[in-house]
C-alpha positions as CSV (number, residue, x, y, z in Angstrom):
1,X,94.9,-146.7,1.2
2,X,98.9,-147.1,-0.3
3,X,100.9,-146.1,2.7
4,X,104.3,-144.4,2.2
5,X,107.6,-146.7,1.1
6,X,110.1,-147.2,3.5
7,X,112.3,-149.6,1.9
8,X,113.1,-147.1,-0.8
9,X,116.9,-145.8,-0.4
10,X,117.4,-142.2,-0.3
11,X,119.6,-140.3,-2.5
12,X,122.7,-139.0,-1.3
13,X,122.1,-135.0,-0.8
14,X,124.9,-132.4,-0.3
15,X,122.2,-130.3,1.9
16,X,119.3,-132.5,3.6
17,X,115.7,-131.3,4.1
18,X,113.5,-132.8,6.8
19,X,111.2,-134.5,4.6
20,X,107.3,-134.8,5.2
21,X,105.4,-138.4,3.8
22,X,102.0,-138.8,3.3
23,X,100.1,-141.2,1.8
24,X,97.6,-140.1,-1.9
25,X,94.4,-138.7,-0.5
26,X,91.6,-140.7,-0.1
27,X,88.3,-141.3,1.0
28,X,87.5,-139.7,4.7
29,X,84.7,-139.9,7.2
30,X,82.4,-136.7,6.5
31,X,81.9,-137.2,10.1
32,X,84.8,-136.7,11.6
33,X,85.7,-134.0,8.9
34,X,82.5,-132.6,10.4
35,X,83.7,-132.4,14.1
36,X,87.0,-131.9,12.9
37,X,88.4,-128.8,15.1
38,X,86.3,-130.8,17.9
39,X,87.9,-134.2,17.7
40,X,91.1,-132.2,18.0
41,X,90.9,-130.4,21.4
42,X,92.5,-132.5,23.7
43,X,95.7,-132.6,20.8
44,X,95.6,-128.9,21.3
45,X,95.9,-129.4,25.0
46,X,98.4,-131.4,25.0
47,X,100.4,-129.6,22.2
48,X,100.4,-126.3,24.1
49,X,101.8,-128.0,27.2
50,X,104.3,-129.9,25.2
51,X,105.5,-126.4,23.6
52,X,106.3,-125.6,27.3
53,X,108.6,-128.0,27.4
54,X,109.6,-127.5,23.9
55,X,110.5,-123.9,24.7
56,X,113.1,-125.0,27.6
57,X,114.6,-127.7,25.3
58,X,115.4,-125.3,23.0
59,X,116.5,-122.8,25.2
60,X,118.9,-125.3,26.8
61,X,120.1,-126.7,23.1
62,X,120.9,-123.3,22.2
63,X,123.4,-123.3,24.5
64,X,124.2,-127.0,24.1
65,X,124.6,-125.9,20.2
66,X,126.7,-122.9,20.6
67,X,129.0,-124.6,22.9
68,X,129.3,-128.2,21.0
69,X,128.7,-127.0,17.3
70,X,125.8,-129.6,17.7
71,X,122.7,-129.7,19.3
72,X,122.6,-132.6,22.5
73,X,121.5,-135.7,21.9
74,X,118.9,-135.7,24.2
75,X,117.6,-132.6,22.8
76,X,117.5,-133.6,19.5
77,X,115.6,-136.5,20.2
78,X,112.7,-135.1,22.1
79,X,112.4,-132.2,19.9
80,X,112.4,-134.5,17.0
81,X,109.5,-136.9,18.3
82,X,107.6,-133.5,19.6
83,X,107.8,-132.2,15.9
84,X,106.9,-135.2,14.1
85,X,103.3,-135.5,16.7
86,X,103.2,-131.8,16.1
87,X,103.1,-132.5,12.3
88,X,100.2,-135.0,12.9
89,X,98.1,-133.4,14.6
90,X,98.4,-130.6,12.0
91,X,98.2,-132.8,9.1
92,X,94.7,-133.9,10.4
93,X,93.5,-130.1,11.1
94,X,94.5,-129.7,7.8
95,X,92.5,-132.4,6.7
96,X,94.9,-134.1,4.8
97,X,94.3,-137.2,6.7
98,X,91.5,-138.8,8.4
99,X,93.8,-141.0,10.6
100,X,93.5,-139.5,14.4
101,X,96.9,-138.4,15.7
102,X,98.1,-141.1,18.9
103,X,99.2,-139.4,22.1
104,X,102.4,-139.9,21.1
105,X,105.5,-138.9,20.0
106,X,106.6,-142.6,18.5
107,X,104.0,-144.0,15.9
108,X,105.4,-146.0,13.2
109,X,101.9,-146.9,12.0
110,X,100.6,-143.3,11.3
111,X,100.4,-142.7,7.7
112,X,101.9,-138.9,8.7
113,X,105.3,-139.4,9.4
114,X,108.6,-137.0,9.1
115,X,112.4,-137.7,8.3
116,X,115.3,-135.6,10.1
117,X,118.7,-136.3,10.5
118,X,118.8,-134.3,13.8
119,X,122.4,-133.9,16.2
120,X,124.4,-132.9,12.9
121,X,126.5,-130.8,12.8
122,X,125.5,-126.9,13.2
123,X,127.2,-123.4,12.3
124,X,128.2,-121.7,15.7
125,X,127.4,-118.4,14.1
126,X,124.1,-119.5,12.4
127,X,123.4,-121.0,16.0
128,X,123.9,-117.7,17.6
129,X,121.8,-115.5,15.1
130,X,118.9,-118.4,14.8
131,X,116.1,-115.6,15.7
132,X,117.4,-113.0,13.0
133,X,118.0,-115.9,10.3
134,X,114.5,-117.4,10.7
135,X,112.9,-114.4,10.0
136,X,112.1,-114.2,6.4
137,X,110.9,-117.9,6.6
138,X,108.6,-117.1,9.2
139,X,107.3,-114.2,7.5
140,X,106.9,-117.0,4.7
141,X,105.3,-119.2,6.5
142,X,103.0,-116.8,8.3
143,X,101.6,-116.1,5.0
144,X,101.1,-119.1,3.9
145,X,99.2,-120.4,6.8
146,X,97.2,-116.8,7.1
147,X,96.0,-117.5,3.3
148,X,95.3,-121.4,4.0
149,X,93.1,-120.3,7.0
150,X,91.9,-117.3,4.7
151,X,90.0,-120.2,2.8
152,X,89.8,-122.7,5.2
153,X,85.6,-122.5,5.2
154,X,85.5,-123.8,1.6
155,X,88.4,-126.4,2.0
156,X,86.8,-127.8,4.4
157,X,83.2,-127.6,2.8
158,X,84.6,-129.1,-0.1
159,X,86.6,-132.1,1.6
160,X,83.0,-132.8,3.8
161,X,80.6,-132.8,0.3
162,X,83.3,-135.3,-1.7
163,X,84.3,-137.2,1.3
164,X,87.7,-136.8,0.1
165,X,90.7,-134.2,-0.7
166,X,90.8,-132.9,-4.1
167,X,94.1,-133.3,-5.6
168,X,95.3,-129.9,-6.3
169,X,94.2,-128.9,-2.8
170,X,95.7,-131.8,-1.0
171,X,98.8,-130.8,-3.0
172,X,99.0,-127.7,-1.9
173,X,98.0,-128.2,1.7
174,X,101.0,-130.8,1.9
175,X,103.2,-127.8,1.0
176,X,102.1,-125.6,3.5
177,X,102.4,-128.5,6.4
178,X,105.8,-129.2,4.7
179,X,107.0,-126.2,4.6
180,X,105.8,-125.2,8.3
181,X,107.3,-128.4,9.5
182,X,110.6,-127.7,7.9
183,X,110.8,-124.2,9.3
184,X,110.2,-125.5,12.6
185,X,113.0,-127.9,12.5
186,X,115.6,-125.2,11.2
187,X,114.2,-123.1,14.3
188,X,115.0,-125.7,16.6
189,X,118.0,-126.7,15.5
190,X,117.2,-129.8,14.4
191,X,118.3,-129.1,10.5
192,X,121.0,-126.9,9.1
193,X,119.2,-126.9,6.5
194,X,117.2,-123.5,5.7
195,X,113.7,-124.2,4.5
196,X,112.8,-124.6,1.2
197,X,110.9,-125.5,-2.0
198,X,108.1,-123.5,-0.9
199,X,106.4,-124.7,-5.0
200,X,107.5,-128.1,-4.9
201,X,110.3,-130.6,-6.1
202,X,111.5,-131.2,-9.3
203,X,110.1,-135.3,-10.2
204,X,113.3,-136.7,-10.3
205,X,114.7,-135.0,-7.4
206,X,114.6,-138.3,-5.1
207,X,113.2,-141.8,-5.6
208,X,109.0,-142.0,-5.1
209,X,108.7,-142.7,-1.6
210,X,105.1,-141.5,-1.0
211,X,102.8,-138.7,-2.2
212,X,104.8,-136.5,-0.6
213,X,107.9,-137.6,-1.5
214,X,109.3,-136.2,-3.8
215,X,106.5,-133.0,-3.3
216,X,105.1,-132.6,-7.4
217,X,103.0,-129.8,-7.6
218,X,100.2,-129.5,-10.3
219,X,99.6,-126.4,-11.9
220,X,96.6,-125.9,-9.8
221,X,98.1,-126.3,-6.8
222,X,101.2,-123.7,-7.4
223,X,98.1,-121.4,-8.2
224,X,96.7,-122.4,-4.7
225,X,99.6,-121.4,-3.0
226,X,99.7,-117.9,-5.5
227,X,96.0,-117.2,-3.6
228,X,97.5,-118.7,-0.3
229,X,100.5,-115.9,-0.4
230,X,98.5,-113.3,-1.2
231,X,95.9,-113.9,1.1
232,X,98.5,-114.3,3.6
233,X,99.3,-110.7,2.4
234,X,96.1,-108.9,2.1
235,X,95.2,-110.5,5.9
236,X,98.7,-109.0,7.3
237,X,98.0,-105.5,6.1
238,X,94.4,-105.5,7.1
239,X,95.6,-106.3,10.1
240,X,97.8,-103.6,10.7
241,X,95.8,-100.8,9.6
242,X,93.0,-102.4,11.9
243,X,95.5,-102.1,14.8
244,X,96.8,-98.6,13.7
245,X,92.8,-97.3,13.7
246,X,92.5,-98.8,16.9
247,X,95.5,-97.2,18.4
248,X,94.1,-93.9,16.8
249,X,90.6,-94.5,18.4
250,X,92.2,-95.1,21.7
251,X,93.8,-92.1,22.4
252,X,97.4,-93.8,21.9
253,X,98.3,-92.0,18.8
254,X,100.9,-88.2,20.0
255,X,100.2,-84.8,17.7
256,X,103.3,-83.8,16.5
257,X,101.1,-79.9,16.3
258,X,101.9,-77.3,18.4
259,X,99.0,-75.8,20.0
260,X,97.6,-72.8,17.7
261,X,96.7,-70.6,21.2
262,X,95.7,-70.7,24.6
């Protein structure tokens, strides 16, 4: 399997985004794509006791941020390795890798692996207003994610009958891990950098690093993420009427009639 390039120098950028490499898709155990979601619990474990943690870090570089007009080192450092084992595990829920995610937060020899340039400098007032700012990429990303689930079944169906990740898909998987990663970074201050290129990179936009790297989306795979979005969308609003009827059905609902007599 060709594993991403590291000795390939990046181009100067006026705005840097956290970038995501993963090697071309190739062949993968049908048996562990089988017991996927299985193979996987104890990362969940640990991931939701990490995101404890993570939660207090950020709380305490928020502050750390505001203050400095950077976030600390020692915050940007653990939140960096926790988002880069974060990414791994999610990479191989997302099947785009058979590798198993290590137990942790350094490994240099995953073929998943993230750039940030975390500790930069950051915008006191785009510190302080993080929540509101993030809000229109999380309602991206939410979407995203909701239509990649939407259609997980035959993703996963597909990848377990070929033993491998068809290339539109794995295209447009790698965009929603991207993406997801990227908006997670920007929430924890570890970017300035607001997330982007939802569709892809232009091909020359950096030097070929890995299949990720630059991000060249087919055809087919912008029209994946097309079904993804509206997915995402048609899932949200079922959602909400479901929890509207519900309230309805439960008595939570007040008549705004005046009673005709008594």
């Amino acid at each position: 399997m060709e594993q991403p390039r590291w000795d390939v120098p990046v181009m100067d950028r006026t705005e840097f985004q956290p970038a995501l490499d993963i090697p071309p898709p190739g062949p993968q155990n049908r048996l562990t794509v089988l017991l996927r979601l299985l193979l996987l619990v104890p990362q969940y474990v640990v991931l939701w006791l990490l995101s404890i943690v993570a939660f207090v870090v950020v709380v305490i570089g928020w502050f750390g941020a505001l203050f400095a007009g950077r976030l600390p080192r020692f915050a940007a450092g653990w939140l960096s390795g926790y988002l880069a084992y974060d990414t791994r595990v999610y990479a191989s829920l997302l099947l785009v890798t058979d590798r198993y995610p290590p137990f942790r937060f350094d490994a240099a020899d995953h073929p998943v692996r993230i750039e940030l340039r975390a500790g930069g400098p950051l915008n006191r007032l785009a510190v302080f207003f993080r929540l509101l700012l993030a809000i229109p990429a999380a309602i991206v990303q939410g979407l995203l994610q909701t239509g990649w689930w939407a259609v997980s079944f035959i993703s996963w169906l597909v990848v377990l009958v070929l033993g491998r990740m068809p290339q539109a898909l794995f295209e447009a998987t790698a965009a929603v891990l991207r993406y997801r990663m990227r908006f997670q970074a920007y929430l924890m201050m570890l970017t300035a950098a607001y997330p982007k290129a939802v569709f892809g990179d232009p091909a020359d936009s950096e030097p070929v690093r890995s299949a990720t790297r630059p991000l060249v989306l087919t055809g087919a795979a912008k029209a994946l993420l097309v079904i993804y979005l509206v997915l995402g969308v048609i899932g949200s609003a079922a959602s909400s009427v479901t929890t509207d009827w519900d309230s309805y059905e439960n008595g939570d609902t007040v008549s705004t009639m005046a009673p005709l007599g008594r």
